[in-house]
TINU-237052 format. One record per residue: x, y, z of N, C-alpha, C in turn; residue number from 1. Coordinates in Angstrom, 3 decimals. Layout:
% TINU-237052
<nc1 = X | nc2 = Y | nc3 = Z | cac1 = X | cac2 = Y | cac3 = Z | cc1 = X | cc2 = Y | cc3 = Z | nr = NUM>
...
//
This chain:
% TINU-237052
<nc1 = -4.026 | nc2 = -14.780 | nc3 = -1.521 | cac1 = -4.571 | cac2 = -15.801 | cac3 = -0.662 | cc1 = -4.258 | cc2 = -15.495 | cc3 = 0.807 | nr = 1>
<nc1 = -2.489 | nc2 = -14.799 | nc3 = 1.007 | cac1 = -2.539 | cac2 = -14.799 | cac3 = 2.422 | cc1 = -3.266 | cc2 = -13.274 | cc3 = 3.023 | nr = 2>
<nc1 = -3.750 | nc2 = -12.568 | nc3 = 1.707 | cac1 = -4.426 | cac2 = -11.414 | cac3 = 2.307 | cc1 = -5.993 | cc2 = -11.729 | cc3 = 2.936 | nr = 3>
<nc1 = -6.309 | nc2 = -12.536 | nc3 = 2.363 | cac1 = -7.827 | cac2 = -13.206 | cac3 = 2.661 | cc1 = -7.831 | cc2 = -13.848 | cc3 = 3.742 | nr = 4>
<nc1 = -6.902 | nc2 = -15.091 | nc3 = 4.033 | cac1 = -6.562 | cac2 = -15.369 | cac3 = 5.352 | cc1 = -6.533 | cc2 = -14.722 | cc3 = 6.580 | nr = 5>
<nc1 = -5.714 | nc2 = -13.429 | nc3 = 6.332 | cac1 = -5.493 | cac2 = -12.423 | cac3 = 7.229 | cc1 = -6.832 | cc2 = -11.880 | cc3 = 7.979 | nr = 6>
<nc1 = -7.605 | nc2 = -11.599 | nc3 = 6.795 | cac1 = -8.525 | cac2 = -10.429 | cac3 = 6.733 | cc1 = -9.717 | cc2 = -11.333 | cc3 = 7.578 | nr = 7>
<nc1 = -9.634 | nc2 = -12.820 | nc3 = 7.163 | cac1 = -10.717 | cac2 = -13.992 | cac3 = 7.886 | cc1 = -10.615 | cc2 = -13.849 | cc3 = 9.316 | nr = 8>
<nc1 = -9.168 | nc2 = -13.889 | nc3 = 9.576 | cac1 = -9.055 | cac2 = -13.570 | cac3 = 11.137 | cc1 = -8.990 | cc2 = -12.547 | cc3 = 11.884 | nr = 9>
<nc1 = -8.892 | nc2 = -11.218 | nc3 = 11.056 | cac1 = -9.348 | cac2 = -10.144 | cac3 = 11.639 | cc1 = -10.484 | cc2 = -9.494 | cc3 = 11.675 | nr = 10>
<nc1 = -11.343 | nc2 = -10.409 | nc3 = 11.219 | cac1 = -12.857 | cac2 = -10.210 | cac3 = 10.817 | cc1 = -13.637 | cc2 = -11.122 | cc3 = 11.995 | nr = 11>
<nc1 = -12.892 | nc2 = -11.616 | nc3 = 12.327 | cac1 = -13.572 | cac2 = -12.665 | cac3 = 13.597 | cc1 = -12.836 | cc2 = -11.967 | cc3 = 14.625 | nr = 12>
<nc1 = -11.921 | nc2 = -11.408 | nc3 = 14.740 | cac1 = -11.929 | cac2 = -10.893 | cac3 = 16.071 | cc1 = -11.214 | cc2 = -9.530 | cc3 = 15.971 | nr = 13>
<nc1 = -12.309 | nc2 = -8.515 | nc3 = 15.887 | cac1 = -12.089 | cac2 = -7.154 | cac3 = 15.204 | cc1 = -11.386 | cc2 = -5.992 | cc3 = 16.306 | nr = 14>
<nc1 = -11.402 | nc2 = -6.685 | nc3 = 17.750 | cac1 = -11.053 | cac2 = -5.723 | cac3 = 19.296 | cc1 = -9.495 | cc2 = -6.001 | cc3 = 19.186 | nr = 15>
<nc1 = -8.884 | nc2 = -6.856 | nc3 = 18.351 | cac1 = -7.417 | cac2 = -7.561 | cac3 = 18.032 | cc1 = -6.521 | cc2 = -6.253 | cc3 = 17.530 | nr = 16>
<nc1 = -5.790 | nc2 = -5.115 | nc3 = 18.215 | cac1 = -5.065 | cac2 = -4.127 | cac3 = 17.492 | cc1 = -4.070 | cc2 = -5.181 | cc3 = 16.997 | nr = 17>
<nc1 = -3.412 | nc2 = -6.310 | nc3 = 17.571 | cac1 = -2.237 | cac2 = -6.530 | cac3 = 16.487 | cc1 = -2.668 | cc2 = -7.396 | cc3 = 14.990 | nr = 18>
<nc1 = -4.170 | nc2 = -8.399 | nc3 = 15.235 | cac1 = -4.542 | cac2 = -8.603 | cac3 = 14.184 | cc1 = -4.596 | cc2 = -7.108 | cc3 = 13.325 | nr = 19>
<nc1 = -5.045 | nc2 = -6.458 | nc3 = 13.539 | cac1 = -5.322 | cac2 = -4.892 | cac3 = 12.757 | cc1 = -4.416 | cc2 = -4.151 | cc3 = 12.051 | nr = 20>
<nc1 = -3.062 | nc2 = -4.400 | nc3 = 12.876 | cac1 = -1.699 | cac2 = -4.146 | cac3 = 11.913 | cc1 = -1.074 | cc2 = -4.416 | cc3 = 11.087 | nr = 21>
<nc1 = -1.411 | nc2 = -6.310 | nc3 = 11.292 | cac1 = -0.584 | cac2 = -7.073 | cac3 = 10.624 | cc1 = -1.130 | cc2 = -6.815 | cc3 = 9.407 | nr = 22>
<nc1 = -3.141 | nc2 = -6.754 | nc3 = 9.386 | cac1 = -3.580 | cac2 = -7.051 | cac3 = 8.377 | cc1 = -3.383 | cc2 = -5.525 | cc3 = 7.402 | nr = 23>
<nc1 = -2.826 | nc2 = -4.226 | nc3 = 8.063 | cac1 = -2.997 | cac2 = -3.192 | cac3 = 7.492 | cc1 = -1.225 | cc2 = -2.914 | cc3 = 7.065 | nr = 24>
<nc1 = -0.358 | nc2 = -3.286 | nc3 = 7.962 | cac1 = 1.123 | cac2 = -3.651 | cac3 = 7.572 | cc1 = 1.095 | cc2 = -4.264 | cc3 = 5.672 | nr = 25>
<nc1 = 0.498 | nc2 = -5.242 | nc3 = 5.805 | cac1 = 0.519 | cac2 = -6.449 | cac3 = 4.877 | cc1 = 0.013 | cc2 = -6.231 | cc3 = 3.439 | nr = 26>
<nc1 = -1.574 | nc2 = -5.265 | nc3 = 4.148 | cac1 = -2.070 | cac2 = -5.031 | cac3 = 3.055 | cc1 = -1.352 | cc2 = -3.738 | cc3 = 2.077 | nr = 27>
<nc1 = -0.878 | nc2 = -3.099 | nc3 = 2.777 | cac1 = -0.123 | cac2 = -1.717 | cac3 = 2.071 | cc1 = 1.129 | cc2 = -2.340 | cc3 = 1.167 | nr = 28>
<nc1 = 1.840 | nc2 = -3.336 | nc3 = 1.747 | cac1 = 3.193 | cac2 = -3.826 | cac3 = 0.824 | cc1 = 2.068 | cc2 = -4.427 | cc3 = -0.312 | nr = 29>
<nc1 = 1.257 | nc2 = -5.336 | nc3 = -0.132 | cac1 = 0.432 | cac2 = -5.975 | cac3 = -1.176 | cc1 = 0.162 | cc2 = -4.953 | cc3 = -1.997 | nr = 30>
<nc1 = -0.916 | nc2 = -3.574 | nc3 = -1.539 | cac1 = -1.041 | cac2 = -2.268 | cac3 = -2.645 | cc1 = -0.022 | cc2 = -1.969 | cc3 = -3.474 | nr = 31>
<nc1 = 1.679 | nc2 = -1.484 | nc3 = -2.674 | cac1 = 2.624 | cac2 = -0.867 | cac3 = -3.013 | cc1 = 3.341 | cc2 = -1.865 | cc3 = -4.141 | nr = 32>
<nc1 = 3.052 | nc2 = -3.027 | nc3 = -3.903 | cac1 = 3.561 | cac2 = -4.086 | cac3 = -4.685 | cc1 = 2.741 | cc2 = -4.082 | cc3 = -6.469 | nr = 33>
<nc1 = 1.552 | nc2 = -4.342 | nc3 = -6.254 | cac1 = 0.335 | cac2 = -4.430 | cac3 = -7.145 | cc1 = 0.662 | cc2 = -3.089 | cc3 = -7.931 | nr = 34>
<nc1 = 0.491 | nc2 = -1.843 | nc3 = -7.345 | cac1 = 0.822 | cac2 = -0.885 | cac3 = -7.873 | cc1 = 2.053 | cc2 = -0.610 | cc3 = -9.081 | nr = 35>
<nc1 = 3.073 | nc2 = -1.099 | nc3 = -8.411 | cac1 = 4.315 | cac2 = -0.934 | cac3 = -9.132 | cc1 = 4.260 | cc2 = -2.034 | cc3 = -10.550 | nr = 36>
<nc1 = 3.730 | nc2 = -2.756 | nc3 = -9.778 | cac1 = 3.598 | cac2 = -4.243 | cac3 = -11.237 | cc1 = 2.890 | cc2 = -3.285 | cc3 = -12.320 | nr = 37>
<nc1 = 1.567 | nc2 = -2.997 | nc3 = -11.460 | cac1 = 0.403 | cac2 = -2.343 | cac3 = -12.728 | cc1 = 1.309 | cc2 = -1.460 | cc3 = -13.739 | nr = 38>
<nc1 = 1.935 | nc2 = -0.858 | nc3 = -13.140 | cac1 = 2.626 | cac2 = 1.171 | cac3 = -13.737 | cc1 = 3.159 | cc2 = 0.430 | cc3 = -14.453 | nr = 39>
<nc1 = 4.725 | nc2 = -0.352 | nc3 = -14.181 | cac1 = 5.731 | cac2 = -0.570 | cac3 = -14.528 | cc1 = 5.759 | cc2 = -1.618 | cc3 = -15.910 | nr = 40>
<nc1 = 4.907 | nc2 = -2.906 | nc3 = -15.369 | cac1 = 5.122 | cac2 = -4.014 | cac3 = -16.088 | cc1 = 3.789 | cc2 = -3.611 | cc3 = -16.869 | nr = 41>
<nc1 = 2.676 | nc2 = -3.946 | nc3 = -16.516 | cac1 = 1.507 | cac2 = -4.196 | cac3 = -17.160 | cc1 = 1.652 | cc2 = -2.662 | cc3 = -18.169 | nr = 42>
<nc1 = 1.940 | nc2 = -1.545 | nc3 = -17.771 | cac1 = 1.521 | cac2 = -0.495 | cac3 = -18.525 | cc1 = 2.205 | cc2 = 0.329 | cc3 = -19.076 | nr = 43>
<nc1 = 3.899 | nc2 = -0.356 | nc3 = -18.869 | cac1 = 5.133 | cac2 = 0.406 | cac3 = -19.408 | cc1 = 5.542 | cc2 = 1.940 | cc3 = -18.818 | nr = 44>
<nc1 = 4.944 | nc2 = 1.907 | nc3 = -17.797 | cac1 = 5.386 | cac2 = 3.600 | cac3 = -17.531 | cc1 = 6.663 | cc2 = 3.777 | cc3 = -16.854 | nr = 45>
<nc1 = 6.562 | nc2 = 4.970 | nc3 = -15.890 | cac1 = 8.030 | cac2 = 4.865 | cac3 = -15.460 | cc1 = 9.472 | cc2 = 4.850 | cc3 = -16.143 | nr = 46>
<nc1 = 9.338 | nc2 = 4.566 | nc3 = -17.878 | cac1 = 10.377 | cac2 = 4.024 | cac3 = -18.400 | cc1 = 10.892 | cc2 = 5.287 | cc3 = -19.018 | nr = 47>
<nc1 = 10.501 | nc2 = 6.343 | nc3 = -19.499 | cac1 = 10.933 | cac2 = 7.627 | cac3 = -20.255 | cc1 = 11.414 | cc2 = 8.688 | cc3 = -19.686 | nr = 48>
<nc1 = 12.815 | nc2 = 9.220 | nc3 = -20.470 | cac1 = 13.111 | cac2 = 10.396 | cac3 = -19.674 | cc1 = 13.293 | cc2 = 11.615 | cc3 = -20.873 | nr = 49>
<nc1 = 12.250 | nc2 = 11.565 | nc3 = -21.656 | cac1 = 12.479 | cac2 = 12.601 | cac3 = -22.770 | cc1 = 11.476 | cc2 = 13.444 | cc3 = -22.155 | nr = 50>
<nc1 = 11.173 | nc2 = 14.515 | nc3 = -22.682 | cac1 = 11.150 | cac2 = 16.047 | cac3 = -21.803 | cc1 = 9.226 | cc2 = 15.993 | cc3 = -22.430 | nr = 51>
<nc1 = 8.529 | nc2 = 16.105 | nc3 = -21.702 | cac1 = 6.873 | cac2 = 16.283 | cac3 = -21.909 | cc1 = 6.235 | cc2 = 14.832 | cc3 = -21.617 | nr = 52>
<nc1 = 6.743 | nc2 = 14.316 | nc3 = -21.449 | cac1 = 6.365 | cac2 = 12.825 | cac3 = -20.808 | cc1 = 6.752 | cc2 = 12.332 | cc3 = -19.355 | nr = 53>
<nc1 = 6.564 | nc2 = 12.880 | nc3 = -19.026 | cac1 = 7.231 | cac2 = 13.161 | cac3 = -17.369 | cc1 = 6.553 | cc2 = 11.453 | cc3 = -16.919 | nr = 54>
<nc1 = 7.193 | nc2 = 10.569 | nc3 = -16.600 | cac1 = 6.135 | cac2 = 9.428 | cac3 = -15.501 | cc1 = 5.464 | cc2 = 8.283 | cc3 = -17.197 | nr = 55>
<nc1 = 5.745 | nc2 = 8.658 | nc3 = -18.487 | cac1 = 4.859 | cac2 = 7.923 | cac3 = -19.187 | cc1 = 6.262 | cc2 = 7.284 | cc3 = -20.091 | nr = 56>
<nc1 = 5.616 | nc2 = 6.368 | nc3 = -20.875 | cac1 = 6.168 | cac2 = 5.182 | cac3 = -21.935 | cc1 = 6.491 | cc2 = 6.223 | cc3 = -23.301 | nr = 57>
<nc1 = 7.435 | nc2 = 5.799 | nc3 = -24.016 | cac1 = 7.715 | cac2 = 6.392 | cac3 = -25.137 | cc1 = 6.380 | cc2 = 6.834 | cc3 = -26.600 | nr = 58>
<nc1 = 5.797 | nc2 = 5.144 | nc3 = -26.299 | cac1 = 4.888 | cac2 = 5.186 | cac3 = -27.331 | cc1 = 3.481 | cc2 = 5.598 | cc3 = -26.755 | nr = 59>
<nc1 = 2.488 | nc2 = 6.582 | nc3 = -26.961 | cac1 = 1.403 | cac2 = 6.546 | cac3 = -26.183 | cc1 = 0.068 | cc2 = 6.252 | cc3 = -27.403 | nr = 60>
<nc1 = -0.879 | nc2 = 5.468 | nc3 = -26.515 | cac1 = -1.987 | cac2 = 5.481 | cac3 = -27.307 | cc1 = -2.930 | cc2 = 6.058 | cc3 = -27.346 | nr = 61>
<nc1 = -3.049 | nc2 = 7.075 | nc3 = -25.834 | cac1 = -4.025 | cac2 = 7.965 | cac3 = -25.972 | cc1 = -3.525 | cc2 = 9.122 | cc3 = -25.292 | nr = 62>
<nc1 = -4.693 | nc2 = 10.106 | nc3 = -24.871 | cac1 = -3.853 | cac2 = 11.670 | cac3 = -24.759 | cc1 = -3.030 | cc2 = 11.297 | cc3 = -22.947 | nr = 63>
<nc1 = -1.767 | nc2 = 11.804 | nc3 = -22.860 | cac1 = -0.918 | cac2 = 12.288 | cac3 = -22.049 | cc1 = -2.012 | cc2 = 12.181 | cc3 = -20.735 | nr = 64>
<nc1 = -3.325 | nc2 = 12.936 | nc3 = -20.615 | cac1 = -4.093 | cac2 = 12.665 | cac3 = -19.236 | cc1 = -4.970 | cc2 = 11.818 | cc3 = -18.745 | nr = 65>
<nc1 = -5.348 | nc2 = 11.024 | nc3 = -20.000 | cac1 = -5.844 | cac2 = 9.477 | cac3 = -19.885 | cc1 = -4.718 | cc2 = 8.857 | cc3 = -18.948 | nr = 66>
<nc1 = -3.181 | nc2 = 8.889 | nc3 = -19.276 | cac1 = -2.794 | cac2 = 8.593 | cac3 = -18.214 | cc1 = -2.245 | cc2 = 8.344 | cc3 = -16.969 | nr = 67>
<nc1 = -2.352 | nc2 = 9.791 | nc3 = -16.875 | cac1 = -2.449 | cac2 = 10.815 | cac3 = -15.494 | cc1 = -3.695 | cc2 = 9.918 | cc3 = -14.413 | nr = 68>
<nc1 = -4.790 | nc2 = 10.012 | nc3 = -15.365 | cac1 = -6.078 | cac2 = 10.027 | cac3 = -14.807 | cc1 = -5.970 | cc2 = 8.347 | cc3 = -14.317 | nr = 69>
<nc1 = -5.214 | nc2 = 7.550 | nc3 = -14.930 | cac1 = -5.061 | cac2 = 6.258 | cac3 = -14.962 | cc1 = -4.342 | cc2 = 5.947 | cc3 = -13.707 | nr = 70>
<nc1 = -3.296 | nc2 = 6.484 | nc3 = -13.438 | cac1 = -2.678 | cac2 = 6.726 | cac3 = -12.159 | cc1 = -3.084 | cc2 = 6.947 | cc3 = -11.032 | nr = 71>
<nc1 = -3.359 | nc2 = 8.274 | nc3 = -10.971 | cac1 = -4.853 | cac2 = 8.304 | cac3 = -9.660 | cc1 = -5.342 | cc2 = 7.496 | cc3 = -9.536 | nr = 72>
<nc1 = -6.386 | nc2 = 6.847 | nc3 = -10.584 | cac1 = -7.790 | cac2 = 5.973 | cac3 = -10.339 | cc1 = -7.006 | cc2 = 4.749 | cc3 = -9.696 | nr = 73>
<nc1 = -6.018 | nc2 = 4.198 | nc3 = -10.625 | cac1 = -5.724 | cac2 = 3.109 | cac3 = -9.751 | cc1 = -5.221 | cc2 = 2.938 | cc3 = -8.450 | nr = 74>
<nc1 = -4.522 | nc2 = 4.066 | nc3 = -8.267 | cac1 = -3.941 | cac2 = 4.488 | cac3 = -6.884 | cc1 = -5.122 | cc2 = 4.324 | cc3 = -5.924 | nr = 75>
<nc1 = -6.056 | nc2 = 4.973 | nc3 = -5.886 | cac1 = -7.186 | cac2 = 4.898 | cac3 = -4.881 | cc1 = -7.895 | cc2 = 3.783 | cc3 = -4.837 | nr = 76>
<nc1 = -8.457 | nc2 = 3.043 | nc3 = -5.965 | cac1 = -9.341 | cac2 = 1.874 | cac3 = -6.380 | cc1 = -8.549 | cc2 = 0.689 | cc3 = -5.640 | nr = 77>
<nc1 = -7.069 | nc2 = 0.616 | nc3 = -5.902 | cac1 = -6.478 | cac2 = -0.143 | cac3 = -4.708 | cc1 = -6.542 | cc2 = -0.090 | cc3 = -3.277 | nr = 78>
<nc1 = -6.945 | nc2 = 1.288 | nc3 = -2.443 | cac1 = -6.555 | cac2 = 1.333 | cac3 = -1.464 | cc1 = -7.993 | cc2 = 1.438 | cc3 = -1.002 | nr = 79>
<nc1 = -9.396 | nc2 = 0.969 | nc3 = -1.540 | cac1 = -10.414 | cac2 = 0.540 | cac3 = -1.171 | cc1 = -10.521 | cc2 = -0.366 | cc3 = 0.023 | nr = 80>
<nc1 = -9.411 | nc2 = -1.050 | nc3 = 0.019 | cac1 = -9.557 | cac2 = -2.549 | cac3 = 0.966 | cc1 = -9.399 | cc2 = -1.663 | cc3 = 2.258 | nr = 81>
<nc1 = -8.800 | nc2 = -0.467 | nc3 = 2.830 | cac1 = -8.802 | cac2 = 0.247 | cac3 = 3.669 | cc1 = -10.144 | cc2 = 0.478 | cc3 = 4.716 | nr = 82>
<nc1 = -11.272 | nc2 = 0.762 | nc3 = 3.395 | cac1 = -12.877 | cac2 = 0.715 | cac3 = 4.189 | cc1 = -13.083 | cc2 = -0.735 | cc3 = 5.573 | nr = 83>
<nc1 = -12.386 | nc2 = -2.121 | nc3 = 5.036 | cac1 = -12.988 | cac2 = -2.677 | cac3 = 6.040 | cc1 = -11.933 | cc2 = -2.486 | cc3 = 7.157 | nr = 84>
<nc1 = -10.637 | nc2 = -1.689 | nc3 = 7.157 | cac1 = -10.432 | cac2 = -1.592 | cac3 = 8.623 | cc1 = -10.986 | cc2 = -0.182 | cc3 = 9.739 | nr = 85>
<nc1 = -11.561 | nc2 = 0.593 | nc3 = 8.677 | cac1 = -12.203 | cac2 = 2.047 | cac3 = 9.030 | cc1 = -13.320 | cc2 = 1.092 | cc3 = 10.293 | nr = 86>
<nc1 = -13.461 | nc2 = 1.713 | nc3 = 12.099 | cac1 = -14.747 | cac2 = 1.772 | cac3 = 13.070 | cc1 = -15.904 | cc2 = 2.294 | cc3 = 12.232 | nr = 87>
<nc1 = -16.614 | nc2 = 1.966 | nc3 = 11.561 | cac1 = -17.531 | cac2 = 2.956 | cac3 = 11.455 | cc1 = -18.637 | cc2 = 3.238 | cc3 = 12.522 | nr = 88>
<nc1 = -18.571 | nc2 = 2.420 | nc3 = 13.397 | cac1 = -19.418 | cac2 = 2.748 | cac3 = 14.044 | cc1 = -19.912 | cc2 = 4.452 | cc3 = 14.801 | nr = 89>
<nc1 = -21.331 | nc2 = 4.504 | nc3 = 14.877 | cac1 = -20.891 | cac2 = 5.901 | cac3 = 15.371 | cc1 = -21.253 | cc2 = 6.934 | cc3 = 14.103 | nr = 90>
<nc1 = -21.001 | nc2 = 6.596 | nc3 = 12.400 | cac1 = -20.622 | cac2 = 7.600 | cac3 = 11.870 | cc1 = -22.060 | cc2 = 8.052 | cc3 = 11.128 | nr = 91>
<nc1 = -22.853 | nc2 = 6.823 | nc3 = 11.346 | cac1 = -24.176 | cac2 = 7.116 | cac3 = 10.627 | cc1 = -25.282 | cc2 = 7.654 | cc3 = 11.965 | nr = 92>
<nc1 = -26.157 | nc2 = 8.444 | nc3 = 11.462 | cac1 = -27.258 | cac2 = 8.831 | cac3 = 12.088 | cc1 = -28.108 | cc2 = 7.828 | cc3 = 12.335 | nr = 93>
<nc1 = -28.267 | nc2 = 7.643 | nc3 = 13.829 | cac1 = -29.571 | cac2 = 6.649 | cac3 = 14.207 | cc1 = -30.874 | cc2 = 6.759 | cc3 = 13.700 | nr = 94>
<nc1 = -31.453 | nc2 = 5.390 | nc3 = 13.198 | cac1 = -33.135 | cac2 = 5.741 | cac3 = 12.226 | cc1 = -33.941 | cc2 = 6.225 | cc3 = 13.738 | nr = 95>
//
C-alpha cells in the first residue's frame, strides 16, 4: 500500500529527484524483502547444505534447474517495477 502511495506521488510530479529515490530506495528493500520471503518461506530454499544441491530444499519435486530457472525468473519479474522510473523519453524513433 505504501509502495502505491509513493509511486502516486511520484507519478504526479516526475522532475522530483528526491520523490525518485525515496520511491526507488523503498522499492528495492520491498523487492529484497519479497524476494527472501518467496526463496526462503514460500519455497523452502536456502535451507540445505548437502553437496549437489547448492541454494535448494532437501526434498525436490522437480529437476534441480526448474529451480535455478525459478530463481532468475523471479529475480527479474520483481524488479519490473524499475520500468516506471526508467526517462524514456528520447528512446523511441519519431513517427
Amino acid at each position: 500500500m505504501a509502495m502505491a502511495s509513493l509511486y502516486v506521488a511520484f507519478d504526479m510530479n516526475r522532475d522530483s529527484t528526491t520523490l525518485r529515490a525515496a520511491y526507488v530506495m523503498f522499492g528495492l528493500v520491498v523487492t529484497a524483502y519479497c524476494l527472501a520471503w518467496d526463496f526462503y518461506m514460500d519455497w523452502g530454499l536456502f535451507r540445505t547444505r548437502k553437496p549437489g544441491k547448492k541454494f535448494l530444499r532437501d526434498k525436490l519435486l522437480y529437476p534441480r534447474w526448474f529451480y535455478y530457472f525459478g530463481i532468475a525468473a523471479n529475480s527479474v519479474l520483481r524488479l519490473f517495477w524499475l520500468f516506471q522510473v526508467v526517462n524514456w523519453d528520447g528512446w523511441a524513433a519519431d513517427p
